[in-house]
TORKOL-4160 file (C-alpha; in steps of 0.2 Angstrom, whole numbers, padded with zeros to 4 digits, m for minus):
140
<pt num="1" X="0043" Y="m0019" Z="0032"/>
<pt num="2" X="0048" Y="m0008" Z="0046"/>
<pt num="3" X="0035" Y="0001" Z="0058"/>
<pt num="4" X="0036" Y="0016" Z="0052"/>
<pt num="5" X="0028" Y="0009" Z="0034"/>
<pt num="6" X="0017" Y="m0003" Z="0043"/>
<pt num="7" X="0008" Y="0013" Z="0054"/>
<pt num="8" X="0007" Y="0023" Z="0042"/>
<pt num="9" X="m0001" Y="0009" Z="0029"/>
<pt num="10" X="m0012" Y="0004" Z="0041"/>
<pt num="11" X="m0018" Y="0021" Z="0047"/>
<pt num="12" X="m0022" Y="0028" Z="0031"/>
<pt num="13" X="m0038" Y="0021" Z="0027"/>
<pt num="14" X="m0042" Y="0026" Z="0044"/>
<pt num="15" X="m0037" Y="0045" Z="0043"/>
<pt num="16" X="m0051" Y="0053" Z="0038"/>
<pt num="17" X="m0061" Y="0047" Z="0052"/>
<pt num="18" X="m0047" Y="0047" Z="0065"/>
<pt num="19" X="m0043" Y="0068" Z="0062"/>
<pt num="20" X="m0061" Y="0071" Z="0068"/>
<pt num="21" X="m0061" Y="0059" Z="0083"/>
<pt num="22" X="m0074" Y="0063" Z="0094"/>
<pt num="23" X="m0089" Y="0066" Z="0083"/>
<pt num="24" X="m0103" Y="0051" Z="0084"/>
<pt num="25" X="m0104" Y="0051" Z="0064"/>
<pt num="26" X="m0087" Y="0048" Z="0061"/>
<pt num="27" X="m0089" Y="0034" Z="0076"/>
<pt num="28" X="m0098" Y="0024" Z="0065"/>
<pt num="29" X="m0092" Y="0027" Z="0050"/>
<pt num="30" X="m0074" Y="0020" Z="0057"/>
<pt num="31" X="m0082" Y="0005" Z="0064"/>
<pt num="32" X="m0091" Y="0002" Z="0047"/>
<pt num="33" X="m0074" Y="0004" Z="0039"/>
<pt num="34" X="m0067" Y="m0010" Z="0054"/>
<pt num="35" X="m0078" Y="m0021" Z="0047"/>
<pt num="36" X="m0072" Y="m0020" Z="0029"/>
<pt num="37" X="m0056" Y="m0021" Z="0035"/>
<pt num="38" X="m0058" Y="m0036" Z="0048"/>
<pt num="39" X="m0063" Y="m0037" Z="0065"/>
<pt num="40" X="m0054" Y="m0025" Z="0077"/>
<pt num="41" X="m0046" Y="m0013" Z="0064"/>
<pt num="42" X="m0056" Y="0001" Z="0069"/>
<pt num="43" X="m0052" Y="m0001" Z="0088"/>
<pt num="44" X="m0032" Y="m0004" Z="0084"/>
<pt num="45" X="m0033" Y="0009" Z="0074"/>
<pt num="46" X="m0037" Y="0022" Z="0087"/>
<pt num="47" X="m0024" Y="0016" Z="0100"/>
<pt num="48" X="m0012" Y="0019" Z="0088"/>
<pt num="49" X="m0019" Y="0035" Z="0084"/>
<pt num="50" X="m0022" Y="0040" Z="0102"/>
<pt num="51" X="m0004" Y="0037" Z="0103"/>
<pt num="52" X="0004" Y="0046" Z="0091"/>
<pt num="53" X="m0007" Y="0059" Z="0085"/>
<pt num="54" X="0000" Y="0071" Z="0099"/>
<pt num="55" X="0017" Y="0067" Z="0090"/>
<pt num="56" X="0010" Y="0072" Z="0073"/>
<pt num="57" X="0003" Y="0086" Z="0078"/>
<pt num="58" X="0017" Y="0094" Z="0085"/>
<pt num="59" X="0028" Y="0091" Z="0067"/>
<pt num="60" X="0019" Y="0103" Z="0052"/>
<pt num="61" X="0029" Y="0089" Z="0038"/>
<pt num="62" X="0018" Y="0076" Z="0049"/>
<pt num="63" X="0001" Y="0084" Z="0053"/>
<pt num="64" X="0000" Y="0091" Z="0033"/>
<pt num="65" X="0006" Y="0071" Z="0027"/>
<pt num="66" X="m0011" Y="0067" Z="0039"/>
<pt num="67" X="m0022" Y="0077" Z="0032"/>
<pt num="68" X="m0019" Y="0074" Z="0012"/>
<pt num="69" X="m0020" Y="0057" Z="0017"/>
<pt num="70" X="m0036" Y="0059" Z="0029"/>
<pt num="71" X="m0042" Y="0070" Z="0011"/>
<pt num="72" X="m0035" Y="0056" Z="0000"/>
<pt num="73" X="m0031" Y="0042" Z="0006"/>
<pt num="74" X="m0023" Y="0034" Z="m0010"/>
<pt num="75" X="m0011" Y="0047" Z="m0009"/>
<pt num="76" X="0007" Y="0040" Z="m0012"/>
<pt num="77" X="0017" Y="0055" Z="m0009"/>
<pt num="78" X="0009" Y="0059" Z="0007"/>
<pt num="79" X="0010" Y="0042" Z="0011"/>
<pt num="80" X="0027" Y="0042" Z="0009"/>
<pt num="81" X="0029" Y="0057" Z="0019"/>
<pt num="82" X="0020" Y="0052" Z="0031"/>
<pt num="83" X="0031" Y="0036" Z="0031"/>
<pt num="84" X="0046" Y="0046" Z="0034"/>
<pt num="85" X="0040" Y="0058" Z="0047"/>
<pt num="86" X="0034" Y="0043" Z="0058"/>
<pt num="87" X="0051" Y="0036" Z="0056"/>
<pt num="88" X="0059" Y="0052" Z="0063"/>
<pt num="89" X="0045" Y="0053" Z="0079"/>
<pt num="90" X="0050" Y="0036" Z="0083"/>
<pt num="91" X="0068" Y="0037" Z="0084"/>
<pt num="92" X="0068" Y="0052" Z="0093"/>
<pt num="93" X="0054" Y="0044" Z="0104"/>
<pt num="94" X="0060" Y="0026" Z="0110"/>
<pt num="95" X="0046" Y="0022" Z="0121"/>
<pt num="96" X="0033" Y="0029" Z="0109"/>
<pt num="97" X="0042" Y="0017" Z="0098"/>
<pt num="98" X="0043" Y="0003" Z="0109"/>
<pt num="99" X="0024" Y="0006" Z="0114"/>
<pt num="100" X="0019" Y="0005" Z="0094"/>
<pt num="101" X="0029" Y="m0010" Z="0092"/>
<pt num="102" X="0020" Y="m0019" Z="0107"/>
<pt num="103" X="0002" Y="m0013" Z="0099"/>
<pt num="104" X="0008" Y="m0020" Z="0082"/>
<pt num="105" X="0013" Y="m0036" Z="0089"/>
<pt num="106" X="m0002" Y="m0037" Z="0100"/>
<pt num="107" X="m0014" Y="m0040" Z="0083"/>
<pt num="108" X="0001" Y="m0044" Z="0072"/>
<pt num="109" X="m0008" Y="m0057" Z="0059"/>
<pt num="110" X="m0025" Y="m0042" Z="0059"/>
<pt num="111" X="m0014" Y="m0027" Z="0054"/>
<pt num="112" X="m0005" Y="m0038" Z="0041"/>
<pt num="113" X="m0021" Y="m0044" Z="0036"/>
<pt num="114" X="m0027" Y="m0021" Z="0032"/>
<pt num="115" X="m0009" Y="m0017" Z="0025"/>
<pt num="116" X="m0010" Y="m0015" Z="0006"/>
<pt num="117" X="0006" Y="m0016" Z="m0001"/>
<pt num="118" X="0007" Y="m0006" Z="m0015"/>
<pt num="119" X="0024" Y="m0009" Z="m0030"/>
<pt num="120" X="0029" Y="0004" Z="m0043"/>
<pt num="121" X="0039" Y="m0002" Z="m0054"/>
<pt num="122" X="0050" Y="0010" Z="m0065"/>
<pt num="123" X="0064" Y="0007" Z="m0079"/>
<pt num="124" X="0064" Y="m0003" Z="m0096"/>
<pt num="125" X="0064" Y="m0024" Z="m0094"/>
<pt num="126" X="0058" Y="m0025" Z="m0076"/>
<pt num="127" X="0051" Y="m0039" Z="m0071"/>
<pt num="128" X="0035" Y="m0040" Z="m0057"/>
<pt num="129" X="0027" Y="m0058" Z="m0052"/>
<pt num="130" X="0012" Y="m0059" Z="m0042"/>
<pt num="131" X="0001" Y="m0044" Z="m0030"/>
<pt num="132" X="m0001" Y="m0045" Z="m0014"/>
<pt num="133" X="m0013" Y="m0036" Z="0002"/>
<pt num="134" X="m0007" Y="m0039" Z="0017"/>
<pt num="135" X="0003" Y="m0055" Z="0023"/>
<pt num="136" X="0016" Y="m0056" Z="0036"/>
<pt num="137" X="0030" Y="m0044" Z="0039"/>
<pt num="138" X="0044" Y="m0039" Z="0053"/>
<pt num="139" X="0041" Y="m0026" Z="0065"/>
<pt num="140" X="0060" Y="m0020" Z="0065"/>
């Protein structure tokens, strides 16, 4: 899975207390999502915020994926566009990239843990075997 997909899974049960930052309530409500999610989520979560929220912000396509997320955060197509702008940030953004990547793999084996990975599958005799939530992926 490349870092793009992984940020944006792993932010988006965080969005709708990252996009009001700095009010107590929604302090605690992200650290009681954390601990559902496992130890440290909540804080991880914020870095990565703190670091490309700025990034976001700047790109309408990005900031609008955001916030149907932070309103929904089952969302697919804003997942998915949220997925792609992220991918454009970081390409024109090496270090931002390269700062993500080092935050990922900080707390590789938590984020994996919170990432839900979701399959649709489409078309007549398709086979699917197993789920899965989290697990192990490259940071590429």
């Amino acid at each position: 899975m490349e870092i793009a997909a992984i940020l944006a899974s792993f932010l988006s049960p965080f969005l709708p207390h990252l996009m009001k930052l700095g009010q107590p309530v929604v302090e605690e409500a992200g650290k009681s999502l954390g601990k559902k999610l496992g130890e440290g989520t909540w804080n991880k979560a914020k870095q990565i915020w703190e670091k490309v929220f700025p990034k976001v912000n700047e790109k309408p396509l990005a900031k609008g994926a955001a916030e149907a997320l932070a309103e929904d955060t089952q969302d697919e197509e804003a997942l998915d566009t949220l997925t792609k702008q992220l991918k454009k940030l970081l390409e024109a953004d090496p270090d931002l990239a390269q700062q993500l990547h080092k935050l990922v793999a900080e707390d590789e084996e938590m984020i994996s843990k919170a990432v839900n990975i979701t399959q649709n599958v489409r078309g007549d005799k398709n086979i699917v075997i197993g789920q899965s939530s989290g697990g192990s992926f490259n940071i590429s």
